[in-house]
DONUZA-455673 format. One record per residue: residue number from 1; residue in three letters; x, y, z of N, C-alpha, C in turn. Coordinates in Angstrom, 2 decimals, decimal comma. Atoms other than C-alpha are relative to their C-alpha. Example, Ala and Ser with C-alpha at 12.3 -4.5 7.8 and 13.67 -1.06 7.14 Angstrom:
2
num->1 residu->Ala n_x->0,89 n_y->-1,19 n_z->0,00 ca_x->12,30 ca_y->-4,50 ca_z->7,80 c_x->0,90 c_y->1,20 c_z->0,00
num->2 residu->Ser n_x->-0,82 n_y->-1,19 n_z->-0,06 ca_x->13,67 ca_y->-1,06 ca_z->7,14 c_x->-0,77 c_y->1,09 c_z->0,73
! end
This chain:
74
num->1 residu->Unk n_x->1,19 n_y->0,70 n_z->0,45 ca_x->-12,25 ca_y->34,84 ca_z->92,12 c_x->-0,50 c_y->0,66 c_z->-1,28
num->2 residu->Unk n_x->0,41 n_y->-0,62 n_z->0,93 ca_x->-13,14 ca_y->35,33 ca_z->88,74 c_x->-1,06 c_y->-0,75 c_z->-0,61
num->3 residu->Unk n_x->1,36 n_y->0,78 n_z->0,05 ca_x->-16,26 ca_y->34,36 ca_z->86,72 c_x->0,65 c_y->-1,58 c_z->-0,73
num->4 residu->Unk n_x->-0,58 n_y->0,82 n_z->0,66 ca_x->-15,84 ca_y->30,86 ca_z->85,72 c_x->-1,03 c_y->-0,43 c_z->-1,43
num->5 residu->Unk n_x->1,05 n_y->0,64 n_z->1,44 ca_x->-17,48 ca_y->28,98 ca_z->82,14 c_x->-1,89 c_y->-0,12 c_z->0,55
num->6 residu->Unk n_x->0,82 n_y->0,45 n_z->-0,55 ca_x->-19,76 ca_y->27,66 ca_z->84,14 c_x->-1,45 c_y->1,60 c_z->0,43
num->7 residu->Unk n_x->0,88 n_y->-0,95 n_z->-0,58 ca_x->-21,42 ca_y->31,36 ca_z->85,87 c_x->-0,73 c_y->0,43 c_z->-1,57
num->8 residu->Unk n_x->0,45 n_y->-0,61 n_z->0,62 ca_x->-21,22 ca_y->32,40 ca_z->82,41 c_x->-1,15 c_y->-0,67 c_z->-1,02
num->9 residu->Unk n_x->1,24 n_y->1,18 n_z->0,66 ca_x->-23,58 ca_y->29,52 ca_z->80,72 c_x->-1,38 c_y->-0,15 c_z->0,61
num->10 residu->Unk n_x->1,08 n_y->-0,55 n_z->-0,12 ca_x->-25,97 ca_y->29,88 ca_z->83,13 c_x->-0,73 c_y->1,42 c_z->0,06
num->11 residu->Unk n_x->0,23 n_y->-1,37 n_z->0,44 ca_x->-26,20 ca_y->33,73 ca_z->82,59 c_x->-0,46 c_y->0,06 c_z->-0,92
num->12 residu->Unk n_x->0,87 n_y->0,42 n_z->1,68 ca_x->-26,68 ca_y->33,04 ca_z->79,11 c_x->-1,51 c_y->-0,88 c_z->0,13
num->13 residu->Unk n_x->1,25 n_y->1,00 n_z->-0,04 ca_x->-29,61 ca_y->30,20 ca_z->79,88 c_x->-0,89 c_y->1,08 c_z->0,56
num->14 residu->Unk n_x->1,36 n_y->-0,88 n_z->-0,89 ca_x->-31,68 ca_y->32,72 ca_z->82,15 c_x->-0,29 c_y->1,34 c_z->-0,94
num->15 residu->Unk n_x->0,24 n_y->-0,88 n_z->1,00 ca_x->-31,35 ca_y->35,21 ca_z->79,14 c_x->-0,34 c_y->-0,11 c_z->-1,15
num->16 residu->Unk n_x->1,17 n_y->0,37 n_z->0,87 ca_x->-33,05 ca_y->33,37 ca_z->76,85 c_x->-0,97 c_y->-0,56 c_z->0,44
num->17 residu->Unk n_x->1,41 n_y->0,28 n_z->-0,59 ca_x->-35,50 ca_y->32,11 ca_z->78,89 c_x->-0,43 c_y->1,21 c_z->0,23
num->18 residu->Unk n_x->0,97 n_y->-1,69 n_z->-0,29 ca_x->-36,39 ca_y->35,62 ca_z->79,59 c_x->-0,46 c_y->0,54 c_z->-0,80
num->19 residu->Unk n_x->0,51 n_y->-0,75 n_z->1,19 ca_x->-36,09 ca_y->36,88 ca_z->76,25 c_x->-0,14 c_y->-0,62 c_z->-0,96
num->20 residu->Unk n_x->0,46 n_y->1,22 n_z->1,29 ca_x->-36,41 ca_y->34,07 ca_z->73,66 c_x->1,17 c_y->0,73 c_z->-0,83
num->21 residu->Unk n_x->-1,38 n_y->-0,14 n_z->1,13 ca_x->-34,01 ca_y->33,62 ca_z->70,88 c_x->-0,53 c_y->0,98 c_z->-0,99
num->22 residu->Unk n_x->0,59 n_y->-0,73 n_z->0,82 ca_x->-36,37 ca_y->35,65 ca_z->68,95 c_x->0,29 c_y->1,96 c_z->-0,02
num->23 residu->Unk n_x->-0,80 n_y->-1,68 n_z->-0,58 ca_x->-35,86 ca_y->39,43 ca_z->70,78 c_x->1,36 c_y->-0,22 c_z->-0,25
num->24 residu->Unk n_x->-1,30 n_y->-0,60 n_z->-0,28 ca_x->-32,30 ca_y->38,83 ca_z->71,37 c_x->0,72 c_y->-0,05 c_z->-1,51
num->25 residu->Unk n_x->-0,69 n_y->-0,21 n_z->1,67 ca_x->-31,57 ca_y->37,99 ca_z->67,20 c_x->-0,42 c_y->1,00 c_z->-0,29
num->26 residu->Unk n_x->0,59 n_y->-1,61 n_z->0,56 ca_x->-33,89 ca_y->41,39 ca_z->66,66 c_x->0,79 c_y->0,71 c_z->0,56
num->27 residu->Unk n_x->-1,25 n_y->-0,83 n_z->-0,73 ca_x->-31,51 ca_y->42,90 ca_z->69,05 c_x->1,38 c_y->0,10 c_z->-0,66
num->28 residu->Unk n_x->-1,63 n_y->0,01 n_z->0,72 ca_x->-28,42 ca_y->41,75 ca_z->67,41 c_x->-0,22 c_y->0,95 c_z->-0,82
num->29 residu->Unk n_x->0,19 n_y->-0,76 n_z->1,39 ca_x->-30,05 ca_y->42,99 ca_z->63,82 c_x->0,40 c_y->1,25 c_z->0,50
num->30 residu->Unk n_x->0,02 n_y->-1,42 n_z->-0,07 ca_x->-30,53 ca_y->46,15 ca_z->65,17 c_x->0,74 c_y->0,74 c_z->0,80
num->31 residu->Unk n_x->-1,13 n_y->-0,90 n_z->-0,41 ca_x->-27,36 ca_y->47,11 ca_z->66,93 c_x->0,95 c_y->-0,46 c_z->-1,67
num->32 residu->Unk n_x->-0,80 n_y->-0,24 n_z->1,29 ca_x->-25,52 ca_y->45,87 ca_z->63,83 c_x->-0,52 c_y->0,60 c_z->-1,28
num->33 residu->Unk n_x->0,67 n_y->-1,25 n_z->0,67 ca_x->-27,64 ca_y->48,26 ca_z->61,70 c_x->0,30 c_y->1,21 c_z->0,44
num->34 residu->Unk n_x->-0,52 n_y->-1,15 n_z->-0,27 ca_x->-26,50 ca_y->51,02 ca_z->64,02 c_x->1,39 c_y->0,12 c_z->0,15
num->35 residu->Unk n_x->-1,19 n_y->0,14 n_z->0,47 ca_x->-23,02 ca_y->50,17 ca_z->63,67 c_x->0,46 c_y->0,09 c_z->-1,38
num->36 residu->Unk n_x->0,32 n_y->-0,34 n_z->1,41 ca_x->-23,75 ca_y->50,35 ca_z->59,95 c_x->0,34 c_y->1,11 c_z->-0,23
num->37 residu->Unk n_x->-0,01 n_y->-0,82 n_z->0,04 ca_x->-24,85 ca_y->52,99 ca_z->60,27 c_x->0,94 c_y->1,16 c_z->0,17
num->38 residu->Unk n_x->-0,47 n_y->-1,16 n_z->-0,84 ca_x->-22,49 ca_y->55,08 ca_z->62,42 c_x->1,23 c_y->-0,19 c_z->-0,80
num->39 residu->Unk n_x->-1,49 n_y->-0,19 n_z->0,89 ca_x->-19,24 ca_y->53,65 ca_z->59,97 c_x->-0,44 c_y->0,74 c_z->-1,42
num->40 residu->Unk n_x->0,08 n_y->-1,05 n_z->1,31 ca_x->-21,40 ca_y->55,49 ca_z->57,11 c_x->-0,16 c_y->1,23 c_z->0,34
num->41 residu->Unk n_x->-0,07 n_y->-1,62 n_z->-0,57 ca_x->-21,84 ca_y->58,66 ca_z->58,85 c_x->1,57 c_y->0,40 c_z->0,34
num->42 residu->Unk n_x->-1,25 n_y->-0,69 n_z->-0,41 ca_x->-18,09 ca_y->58,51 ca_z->60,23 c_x->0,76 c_y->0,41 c_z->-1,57
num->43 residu->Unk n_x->-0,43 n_y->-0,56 n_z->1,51 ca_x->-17,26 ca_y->58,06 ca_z->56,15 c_x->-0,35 c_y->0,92 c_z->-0,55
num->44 residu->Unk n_x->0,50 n_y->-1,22 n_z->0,51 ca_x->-19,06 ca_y->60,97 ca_z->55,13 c_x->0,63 c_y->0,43 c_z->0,68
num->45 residu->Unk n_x->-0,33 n_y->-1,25 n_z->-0,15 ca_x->-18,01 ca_y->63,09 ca_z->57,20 c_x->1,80 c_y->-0,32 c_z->0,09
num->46 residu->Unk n_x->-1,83 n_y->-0,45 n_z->0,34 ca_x->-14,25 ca_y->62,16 ca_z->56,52 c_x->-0,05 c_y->0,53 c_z->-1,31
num->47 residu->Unk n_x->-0,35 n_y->-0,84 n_z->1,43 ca_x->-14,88 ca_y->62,90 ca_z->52,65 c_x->-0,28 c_y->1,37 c_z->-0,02
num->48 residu->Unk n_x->0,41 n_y->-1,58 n_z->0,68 ca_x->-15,95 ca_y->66,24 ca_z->53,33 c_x->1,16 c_y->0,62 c_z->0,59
num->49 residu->Unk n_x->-1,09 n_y->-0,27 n_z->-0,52 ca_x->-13,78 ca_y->68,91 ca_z->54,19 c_x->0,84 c_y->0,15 c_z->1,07
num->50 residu->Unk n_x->-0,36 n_y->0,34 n_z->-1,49 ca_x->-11,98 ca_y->68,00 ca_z->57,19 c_x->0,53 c_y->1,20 c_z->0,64
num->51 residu->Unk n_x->-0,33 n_y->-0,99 n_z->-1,07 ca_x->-10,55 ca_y->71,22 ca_z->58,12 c_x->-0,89 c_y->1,52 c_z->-0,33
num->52 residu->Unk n_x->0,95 n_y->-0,88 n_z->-0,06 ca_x->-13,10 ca_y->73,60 ca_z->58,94 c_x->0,03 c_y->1,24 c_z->0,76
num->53 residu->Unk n_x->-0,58 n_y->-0,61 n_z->-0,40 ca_x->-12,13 ca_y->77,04 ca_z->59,47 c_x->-1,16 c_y->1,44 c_z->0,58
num->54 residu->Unk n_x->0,75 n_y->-1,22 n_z->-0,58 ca_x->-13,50 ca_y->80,27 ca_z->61,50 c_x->0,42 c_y->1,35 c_z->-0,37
num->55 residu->Unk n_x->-0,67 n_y->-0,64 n_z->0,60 ca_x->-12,85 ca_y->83,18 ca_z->59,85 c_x->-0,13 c_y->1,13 c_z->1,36
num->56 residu->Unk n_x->0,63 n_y->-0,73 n_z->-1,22 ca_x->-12,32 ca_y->85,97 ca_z->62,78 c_x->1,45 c_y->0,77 c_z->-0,10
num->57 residu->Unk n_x->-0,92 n_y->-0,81 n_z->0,02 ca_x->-10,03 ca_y->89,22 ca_z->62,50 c_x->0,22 c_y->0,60 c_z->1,12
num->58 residu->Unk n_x->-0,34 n_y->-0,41 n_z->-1,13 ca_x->-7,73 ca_y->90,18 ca_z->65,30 c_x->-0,82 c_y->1,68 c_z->0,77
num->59 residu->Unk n_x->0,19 n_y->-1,37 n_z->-0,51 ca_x->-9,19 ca_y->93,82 ca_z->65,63 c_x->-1,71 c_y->0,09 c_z->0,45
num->60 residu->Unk n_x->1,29 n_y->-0,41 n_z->-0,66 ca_x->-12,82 ca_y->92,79 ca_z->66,05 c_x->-0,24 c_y->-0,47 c_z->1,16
num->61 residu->Unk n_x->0,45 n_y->0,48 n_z->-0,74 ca_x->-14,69 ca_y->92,89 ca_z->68,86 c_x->-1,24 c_y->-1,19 c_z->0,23
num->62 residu->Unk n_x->0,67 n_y->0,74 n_z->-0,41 ca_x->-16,51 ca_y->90,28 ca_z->70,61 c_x->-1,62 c_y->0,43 c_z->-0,08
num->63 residu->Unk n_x->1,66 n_y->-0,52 n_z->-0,27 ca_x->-20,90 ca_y->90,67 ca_z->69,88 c_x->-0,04 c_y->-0,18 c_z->1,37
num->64 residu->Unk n_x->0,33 n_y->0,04 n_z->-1,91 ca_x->-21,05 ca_y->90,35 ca_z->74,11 c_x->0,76 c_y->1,87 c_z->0,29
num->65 residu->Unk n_x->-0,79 n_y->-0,99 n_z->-0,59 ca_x->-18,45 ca_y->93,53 ca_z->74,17 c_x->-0,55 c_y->1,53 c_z->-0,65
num->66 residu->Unk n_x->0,90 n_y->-0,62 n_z->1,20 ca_x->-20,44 ca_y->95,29 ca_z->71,50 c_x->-1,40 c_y->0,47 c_z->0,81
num->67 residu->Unk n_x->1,39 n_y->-0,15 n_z->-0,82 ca_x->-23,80 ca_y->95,10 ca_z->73,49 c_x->0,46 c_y->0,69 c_z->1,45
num->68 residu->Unk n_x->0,05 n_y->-0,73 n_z->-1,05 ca_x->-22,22 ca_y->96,19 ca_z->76,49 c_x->0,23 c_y->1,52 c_z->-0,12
num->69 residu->Unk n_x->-0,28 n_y->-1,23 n_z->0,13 ca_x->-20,81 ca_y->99,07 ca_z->75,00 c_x->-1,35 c_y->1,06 c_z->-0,27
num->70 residu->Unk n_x->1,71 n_y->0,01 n_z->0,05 ca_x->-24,64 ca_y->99,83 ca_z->73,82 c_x->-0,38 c_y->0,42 c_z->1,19
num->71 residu->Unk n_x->0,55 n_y->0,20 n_z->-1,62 ca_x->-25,60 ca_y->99,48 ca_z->77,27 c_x->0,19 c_y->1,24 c_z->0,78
num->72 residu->Unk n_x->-0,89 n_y->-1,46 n_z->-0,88 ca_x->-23,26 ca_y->102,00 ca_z->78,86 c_x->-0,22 c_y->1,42 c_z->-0,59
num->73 residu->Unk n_x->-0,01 n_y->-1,33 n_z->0,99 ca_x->-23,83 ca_y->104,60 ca_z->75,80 c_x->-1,11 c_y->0,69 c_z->0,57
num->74 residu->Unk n_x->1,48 n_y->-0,25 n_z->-0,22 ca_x->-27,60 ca_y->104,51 ca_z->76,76 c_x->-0,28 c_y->0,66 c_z->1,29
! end
């Protein structure tokens, strides 16, 4: 049993009687403004530099291993 034309037409009818054609076009606007939005934020941040590196030398220690040693001195 799946939905047929029919379930889905009156689904639609009871959802503009609820919300008027008026909310649900402000609704549209404003998810396709945040879809806008979110393909100009994903473009920025591809032009910048995509590989973003941690600089971290094998011989240091961890600041957690550092404080404990602190700890124990005391």
């Amino acid at each position: 049993m799946g939905i047929s034309i029919w379930q889905i037409l009156i689904i639609a009818v009871v959802v503009v009687l609820l919300f008027g054609r008026g909310k649900i076009s402000d609704l549209m606007g404003d998810v396709a403004k945040g879809i806008k939005s979110f393909k100009k934020g994903m473009a920025e941040d591809d032009s910048e530099d995509s590989q973003k590196t941690i600089d971290h030398q094998a011989n240091e220690e961890a600041p957690s291993a550092k404080a404990e040693d602190q700890t124990k001195a005391s």
